[in-house]
Backbone as CSV, one residue per row, in Angstrom:
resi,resn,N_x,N_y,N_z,CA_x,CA_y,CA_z,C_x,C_y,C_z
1,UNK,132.452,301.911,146.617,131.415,302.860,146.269,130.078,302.389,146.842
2,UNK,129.363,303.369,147.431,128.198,302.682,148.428,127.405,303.552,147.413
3,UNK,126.724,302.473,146.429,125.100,303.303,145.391,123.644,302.977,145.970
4,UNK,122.763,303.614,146.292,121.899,303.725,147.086,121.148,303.443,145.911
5,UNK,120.118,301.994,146.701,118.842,301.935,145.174,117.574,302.770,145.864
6,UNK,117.162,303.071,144.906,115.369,303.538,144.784,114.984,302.586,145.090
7,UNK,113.935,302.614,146.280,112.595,301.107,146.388,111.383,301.924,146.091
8,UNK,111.155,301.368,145.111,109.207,301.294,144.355,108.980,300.388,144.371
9,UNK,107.357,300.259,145.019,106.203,299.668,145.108,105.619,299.661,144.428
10,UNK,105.047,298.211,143.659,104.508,297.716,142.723,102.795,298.331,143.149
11,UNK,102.509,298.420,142.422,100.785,298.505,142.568,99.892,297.247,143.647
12,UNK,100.618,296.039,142.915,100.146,294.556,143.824,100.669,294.216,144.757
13,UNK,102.029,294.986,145.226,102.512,294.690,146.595,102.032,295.529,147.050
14,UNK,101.939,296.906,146.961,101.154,298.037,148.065,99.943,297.577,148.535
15,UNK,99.045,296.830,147.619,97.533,296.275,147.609,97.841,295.056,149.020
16,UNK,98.899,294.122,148.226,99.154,293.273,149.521,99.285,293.450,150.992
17,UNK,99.977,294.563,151.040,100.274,295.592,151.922,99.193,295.856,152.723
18,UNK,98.540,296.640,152.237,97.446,296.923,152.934,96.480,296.036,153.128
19,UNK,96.069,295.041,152.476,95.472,293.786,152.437,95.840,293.164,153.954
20,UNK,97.261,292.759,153.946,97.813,292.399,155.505,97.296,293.214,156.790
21,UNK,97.507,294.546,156.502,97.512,295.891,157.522,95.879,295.619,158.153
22,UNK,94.921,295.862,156.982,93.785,296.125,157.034,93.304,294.827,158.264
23,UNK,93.636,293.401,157.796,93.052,292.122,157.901,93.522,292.433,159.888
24,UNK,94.984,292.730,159.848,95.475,292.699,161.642,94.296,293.624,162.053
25,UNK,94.635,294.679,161.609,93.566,295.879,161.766,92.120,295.609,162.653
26,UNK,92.159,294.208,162.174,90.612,294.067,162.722,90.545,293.420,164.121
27,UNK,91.448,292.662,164.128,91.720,292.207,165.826,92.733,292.949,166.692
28,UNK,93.616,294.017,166.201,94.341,294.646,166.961,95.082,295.666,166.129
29,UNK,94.785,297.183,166.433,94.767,298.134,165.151,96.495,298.260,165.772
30,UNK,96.876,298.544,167.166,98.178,298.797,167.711,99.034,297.831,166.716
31,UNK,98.554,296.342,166.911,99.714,295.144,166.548,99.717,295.733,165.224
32,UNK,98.531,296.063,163.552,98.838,296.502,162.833,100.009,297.115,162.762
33,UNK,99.861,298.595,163.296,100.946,299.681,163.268,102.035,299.371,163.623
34,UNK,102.258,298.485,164.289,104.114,297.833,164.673,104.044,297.134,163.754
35,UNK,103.453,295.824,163.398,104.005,295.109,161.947,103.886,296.186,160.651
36,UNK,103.168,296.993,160.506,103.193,298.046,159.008,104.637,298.978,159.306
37,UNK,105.222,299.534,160.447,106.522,299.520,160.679,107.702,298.494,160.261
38,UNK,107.388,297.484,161.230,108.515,296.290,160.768,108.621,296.084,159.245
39,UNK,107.475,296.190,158.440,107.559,295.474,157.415,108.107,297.176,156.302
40,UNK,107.435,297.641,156.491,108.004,299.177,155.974,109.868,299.248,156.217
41,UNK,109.740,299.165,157.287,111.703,299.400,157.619,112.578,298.559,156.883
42,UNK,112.090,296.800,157.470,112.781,295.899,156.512,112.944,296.337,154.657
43,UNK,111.670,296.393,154.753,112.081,296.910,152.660,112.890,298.521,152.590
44,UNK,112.408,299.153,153.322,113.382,300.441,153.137,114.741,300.053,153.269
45,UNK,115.317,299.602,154.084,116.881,299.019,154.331,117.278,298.372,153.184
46,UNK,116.331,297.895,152.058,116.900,297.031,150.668,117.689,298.042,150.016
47,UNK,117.451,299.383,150.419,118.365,300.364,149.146,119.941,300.070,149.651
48,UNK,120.647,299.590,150.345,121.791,298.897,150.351,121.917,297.588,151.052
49,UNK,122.147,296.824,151.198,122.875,296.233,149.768,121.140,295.564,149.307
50,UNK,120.983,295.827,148.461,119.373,294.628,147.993,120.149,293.411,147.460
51,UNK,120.769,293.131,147.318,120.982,291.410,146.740,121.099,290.523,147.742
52,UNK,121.072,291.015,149.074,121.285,289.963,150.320,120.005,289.558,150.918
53,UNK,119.000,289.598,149.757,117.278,288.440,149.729,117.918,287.399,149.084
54,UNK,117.426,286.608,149.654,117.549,285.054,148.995,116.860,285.115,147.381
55,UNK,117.060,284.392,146.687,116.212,283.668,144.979,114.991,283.422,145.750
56,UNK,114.110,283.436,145.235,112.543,282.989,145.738,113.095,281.592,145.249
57,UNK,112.691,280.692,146.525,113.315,279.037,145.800,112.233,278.717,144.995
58,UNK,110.903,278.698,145.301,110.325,277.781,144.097,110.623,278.718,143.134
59,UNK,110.979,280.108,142.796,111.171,279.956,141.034,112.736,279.611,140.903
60,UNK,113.646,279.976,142.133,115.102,279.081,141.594,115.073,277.630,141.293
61,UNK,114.329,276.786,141.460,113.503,275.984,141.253,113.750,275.717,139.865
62,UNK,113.122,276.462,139.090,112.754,276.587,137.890,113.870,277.543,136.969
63,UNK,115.397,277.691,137.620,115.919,278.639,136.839,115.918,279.494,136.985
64,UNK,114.658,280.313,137.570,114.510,282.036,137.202,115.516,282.699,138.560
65,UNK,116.254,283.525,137.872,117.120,284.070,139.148,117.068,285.615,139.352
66,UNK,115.905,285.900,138.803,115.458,287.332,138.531,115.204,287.992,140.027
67,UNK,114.771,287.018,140.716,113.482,287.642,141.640,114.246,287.110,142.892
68,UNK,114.191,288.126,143.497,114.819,287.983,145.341,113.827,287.990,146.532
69,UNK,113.754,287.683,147.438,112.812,287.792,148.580,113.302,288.046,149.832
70,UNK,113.046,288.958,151.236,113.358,289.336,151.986,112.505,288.217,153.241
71,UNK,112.427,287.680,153.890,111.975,287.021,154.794,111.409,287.825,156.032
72,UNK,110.241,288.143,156.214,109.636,288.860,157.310,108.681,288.053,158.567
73,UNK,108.794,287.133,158.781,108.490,285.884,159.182,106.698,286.427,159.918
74,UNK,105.865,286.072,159.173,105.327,284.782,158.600,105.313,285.506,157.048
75,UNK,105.658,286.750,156.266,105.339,287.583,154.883,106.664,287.275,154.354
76,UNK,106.711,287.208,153.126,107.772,286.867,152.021,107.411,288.525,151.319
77,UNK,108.925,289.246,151.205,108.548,290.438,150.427,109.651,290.171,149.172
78,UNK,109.212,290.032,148.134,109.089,289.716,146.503,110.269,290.902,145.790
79,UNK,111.055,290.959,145.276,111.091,292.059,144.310,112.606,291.429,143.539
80,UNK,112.729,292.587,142.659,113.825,292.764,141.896,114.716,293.665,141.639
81,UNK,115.958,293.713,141.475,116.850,294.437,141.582,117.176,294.444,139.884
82,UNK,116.908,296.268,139.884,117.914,296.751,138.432,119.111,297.667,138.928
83,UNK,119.299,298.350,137.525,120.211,299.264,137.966,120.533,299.766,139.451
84,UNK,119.561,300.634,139.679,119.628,301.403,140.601,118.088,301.309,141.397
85,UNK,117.658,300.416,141.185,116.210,300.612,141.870,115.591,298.811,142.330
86,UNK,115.058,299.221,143.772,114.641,297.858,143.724,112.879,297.827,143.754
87,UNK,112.694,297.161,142.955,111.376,297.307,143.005,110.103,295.686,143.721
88,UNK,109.396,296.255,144.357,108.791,295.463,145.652,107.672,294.994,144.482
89,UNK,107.645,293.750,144.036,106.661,292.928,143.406,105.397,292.451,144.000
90,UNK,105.766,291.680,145.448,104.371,290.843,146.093,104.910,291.227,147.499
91,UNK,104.097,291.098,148.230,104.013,290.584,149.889,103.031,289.626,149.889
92,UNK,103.887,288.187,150.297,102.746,287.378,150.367,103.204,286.754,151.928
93,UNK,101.408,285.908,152.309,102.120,284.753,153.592,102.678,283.894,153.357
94,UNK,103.582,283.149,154.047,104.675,282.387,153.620,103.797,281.174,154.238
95,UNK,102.167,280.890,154.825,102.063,280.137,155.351,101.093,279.225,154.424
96,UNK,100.850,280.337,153.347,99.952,279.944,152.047,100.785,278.872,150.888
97,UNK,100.086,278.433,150.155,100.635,278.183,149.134,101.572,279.192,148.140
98,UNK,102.754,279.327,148.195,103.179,280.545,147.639,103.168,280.301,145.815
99,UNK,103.258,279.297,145.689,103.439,279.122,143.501,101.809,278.821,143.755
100,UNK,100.956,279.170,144.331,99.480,278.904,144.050,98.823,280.734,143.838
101,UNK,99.465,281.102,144.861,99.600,282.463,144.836,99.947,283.494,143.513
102,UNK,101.729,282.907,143.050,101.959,283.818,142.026,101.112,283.190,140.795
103,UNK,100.879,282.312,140.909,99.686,281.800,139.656,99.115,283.080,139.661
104,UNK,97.785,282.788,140.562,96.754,283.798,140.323,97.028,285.352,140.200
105,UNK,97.943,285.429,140.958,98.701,286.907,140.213,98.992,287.220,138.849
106,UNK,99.594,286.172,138.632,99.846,286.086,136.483,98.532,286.620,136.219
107,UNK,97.656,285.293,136.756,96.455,285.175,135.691,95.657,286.433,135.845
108,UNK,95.522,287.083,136.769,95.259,288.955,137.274,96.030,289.700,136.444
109,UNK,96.805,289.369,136.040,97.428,290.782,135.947,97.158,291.467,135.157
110,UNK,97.138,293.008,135.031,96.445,293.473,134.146,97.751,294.367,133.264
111,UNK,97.455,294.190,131.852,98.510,294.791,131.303,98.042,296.302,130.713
């Protein structure tokens, strides 16, 4: 049985998103629009199969086996798989501190 997930975008990954887009944007609007492609296609393709992202290691690290990541080399795209839907948590650089990162995300977040 081939079940097709829903991908939704978190509020803070779309932000990331464009955060990335905007920043290329400024030295080369073309290179933008091919990486906002690449990175758009890669997460669209998660609606089958989404479990073939790796565990984000630093939180497998720690146990948590909630959270999967897609590798977009140099962006880590974040999310989780339910039922039927995968939903896109972060886009972050993979060249940053990434557990320095989801810190300050916690400590943001707004409930």
């Amino acid at each position: 049985m081939n079940v097709k997930f829903k991908i939704v975008w978190s509020q803070s990954a779309y932000q990331d998103l464009a955060n990335i887009i905007q920043y290329i944007a400024e030295e080369s609007p073309s290179n933008a629009k091919k990486i906002l492609g690449k990175i758009k296609k890669a997460v669209s393709d998660l609606y089958h199969p989404p479990h073939r992202g790796r565990f984000v290691p630093e939180l497998q690290d720690q146990g948590v086996l909630l959270y999967r990541e897609l590798v977009i080399p140099p962006w880590r795209v974040m999310y989780r798989v339910t039922e039927d839907t995968v939903l896109v948590l972060s886009l972050i650089d993979s060249r940053q501190n990434v557990e320095d990162i989801l810190l300050k995300k916690l400590i943001n977040l707004k409930l």
